[in-house]
C-alpha positions in Angstrom: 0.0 0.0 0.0 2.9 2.4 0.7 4.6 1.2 -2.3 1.9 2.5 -4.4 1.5 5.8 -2.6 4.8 6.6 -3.2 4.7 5.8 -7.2 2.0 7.8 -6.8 3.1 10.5 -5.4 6.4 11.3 -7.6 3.3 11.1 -10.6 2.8 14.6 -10.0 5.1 17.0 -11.6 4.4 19.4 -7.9 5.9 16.9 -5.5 8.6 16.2 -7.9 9.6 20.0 -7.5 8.7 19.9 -4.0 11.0 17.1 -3.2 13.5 18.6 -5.2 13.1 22.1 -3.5 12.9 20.6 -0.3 16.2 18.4 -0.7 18.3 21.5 -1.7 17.0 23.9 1.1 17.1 21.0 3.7 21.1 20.6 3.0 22.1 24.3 3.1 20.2 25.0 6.5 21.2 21.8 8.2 24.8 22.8 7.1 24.4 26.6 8.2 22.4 26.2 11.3 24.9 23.8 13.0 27.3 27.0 13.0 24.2 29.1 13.7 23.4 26.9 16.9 27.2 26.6 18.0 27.9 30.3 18.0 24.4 30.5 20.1 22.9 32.8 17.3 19.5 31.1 16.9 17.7 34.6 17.8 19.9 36.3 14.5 18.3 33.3 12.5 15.0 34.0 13.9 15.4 37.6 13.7 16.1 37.6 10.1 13.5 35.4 8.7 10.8 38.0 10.5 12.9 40.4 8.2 12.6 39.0 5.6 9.0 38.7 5.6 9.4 42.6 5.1 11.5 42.0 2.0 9.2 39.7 0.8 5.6 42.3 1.1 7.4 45.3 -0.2 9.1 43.0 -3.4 5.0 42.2 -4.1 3.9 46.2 -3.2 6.3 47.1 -6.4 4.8 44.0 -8.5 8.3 41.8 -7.6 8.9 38.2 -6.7 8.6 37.6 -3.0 11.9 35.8 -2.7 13.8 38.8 -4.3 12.5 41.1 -1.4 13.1 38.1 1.5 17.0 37.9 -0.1 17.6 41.4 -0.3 16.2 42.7 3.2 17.5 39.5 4.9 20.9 40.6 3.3 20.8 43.9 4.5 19.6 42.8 8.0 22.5 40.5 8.3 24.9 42.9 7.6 23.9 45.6 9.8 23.2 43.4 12.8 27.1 42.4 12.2 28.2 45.7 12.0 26.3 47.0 14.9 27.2 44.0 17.2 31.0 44.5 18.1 30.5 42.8 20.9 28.7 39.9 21.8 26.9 41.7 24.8 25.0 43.9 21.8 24.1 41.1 20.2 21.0 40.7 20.9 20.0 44.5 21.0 21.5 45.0 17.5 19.1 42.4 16.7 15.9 43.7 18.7 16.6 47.0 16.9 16.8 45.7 13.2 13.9 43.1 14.0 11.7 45.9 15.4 12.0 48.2 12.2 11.7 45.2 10.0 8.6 44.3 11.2 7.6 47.6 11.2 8.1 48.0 7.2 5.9 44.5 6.8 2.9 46.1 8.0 3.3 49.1 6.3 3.4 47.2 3.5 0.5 45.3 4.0 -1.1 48.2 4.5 -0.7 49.6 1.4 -1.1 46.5 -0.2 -4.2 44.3 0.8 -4.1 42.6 -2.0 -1.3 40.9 -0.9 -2.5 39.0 2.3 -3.2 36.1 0.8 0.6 35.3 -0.4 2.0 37.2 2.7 0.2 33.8 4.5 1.9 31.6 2.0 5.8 33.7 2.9 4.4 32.9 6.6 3.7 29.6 7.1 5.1 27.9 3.7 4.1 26.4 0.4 6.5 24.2 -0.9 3.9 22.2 -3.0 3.8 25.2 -5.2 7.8 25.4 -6.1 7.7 26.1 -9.3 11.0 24.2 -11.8 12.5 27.6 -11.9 12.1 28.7 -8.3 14.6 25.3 -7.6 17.4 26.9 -9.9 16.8 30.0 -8.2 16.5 28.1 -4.4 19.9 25.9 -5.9 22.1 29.5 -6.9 21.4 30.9 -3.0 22.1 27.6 -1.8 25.4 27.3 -3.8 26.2 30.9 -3.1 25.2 30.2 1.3 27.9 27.1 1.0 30.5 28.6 -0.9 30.5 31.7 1.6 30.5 29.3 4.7 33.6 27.5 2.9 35.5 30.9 2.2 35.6 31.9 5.9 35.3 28.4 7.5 38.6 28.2 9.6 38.2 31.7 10.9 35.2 31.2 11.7 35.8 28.0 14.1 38.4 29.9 15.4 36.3 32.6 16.6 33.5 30.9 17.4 35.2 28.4 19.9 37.5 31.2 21.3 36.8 34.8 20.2 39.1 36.3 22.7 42.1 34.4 21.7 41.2 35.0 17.8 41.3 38.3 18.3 44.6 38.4 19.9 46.0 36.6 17.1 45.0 38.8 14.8 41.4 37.2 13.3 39.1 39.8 11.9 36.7 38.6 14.0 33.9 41.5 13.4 34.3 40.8 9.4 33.8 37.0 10.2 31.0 37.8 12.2 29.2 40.0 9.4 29.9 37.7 6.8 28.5 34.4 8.6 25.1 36.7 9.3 25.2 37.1 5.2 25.4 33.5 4.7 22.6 33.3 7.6 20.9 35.5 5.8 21.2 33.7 2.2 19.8 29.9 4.3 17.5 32.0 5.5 15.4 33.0 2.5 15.7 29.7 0.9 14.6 28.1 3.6 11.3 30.1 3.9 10.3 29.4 0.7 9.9 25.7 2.5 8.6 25.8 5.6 7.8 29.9 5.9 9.3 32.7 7.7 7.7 31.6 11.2 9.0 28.1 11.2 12.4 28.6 9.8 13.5 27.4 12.9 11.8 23.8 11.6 15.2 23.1 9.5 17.9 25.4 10.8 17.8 25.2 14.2 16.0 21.7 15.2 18.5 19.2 12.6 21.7 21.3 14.4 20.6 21.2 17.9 19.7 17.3 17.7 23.4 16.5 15.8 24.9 18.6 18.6 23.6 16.1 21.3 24.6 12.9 19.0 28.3 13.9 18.7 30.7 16.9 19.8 32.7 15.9 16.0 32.7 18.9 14.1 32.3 17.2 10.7 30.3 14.4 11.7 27.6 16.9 13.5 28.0 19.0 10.4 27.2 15.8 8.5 24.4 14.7 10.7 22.9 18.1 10.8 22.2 17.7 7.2 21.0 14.4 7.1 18.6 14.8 9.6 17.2 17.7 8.0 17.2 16.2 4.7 15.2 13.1 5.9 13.0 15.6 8.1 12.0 17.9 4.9 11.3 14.6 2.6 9.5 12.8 5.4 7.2 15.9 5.9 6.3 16.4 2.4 5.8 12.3 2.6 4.0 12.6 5.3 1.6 15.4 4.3 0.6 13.7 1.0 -0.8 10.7 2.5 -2.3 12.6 5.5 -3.7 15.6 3.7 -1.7 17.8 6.9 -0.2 21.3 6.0 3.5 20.1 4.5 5.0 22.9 7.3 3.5 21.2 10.5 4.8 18.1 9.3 8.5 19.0 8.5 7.7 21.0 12.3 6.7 18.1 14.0 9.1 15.9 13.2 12.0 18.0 13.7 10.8 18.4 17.2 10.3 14.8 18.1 13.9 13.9 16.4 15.5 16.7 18.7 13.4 15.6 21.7 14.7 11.8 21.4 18.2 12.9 20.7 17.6 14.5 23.8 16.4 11.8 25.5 19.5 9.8 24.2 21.9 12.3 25.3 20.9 12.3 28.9 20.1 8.7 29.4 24.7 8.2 27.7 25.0 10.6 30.6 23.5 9.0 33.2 24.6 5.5 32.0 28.4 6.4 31.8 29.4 7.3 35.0 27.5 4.6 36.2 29.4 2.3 34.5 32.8 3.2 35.4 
């Protein structure tokens, strides 16, 4: 019976491009957000898809694609956030600040633009079953573009994410790092809200990290992890949703709480067992 659900499911030309969509979103955020949830920045992700959802109503108030606005404010917002944020004690002010005015400029928007409620719920909550072929090229170039940053400051990064003081005693631009990781944020960020919305972007970049993260302290192999999970998670959902007739969003949402929850689980009952056992 499953068998013939899922031939019938890859009949449609939709979940082809949903699967597809999904799969190259899913990689890039499970990839970015383990950094994201190392350096303890899961309020900048937050922060910047609610941005973006001001990118995204202003693109369609000037007769734009959504996901042109979403890239281009989320951008922006990653920047300055980086540049206001010296010090890790701003942080989260910077970030209250840009996130404050952001949403500000969404309803504006919406004000002057009703007619746009309907697809401002879409940028909210998600619609992957209506990826269109070119939106996945498009979805694949910010993807490509996320990973290459990520690659181009990698080391420096590590570096000043384990110990910022000493990095900045040894000369690593930590400030520039900083800025540059919330652009790659920034760039996983609006591809991944295409999937799963601007309010559950936490779904893919933050649950798939902070599940590896209790599975293995291995940089590559939680890296590795991360995006597996996510991966799985994103197809599962859209799986999921199909033969339940559930919104696709809840789905991917669900399960990437009760994967975190039983890494969790498995986490504390290694602790409890080991010392234990010696």
């Amino acid at each position: 019976m499953r068998a013939i659900i899922i031939t019938d499911m890859f009949a449609y030309e939709f979940m082809r491009n949903a699967f597809a969509a999904a799969g190259v979103v899913a990689v890039v955020a499970g990839i970015v957000g383990y950094f994201l949830v190392m350096r303890a920045q899961t309020f900048a992700g937050h922060a910047l898809s609610h941005i973006g959802f001001a990118g995204a109503t202003g693109a369609g108030l000037i007769g734009l694609a959504p996901i042109w606005g979403l890239l281009s404010f989320t951008l922006a917002a990653g920047v300055v956030i980086g540049l206001m944020s010296e010090r890790i004690s701003n942080r989260d002010v910077a970030i209250g600040v840009v996130l404050s005015l952001g949403l500000g400029f969404g309803l504006l928007f919406l004000h002057y633009y009703t007619a746009f409620a309907t697809q401002a719920t879409a940028i909210l909550f998600g619609n992957v079953l209506a990826v269109e072929r070119e939106t996945i090229a498009v979805l694949a170039a910010i993807g490509a573009a996320a990973l290459t940053g990520l690659a181009a400051i990698m080391r420096p990064l590590i570096f000043a994410s384990l110990q910022p003081e000493l990095a900045e005693a040894r000369g690593v631009p930590v400030r520039f790092v900083s800025t540059a990781f919330l652009a790659v944020v920034a760039l996983a960020v609006s591809a991944c809200a295409q999937i799963v919305g601007v309010l559950l972007v936490f779904t893919l970049m933050i649950g798939p990290p902070a599940a590896a993260q209790r599975l293995t302290t291995r940089l590559w192999s939680g890296i590795g992890i991360s995006a597996a999970l996510a991966l799985a998670e994103a197809w599962l959902g859209i799986a999921l949703a199909y033969d339940t007739d559930w919104p696709v969003s809840f789905c991917i949402a669900l399960l990437s709480a009760i994967v975190y929850f039983v890494c969790l689980g498995v986490r504390n009952l290694h602790t409890a067992v080991a010392p234990s056992a010696g």
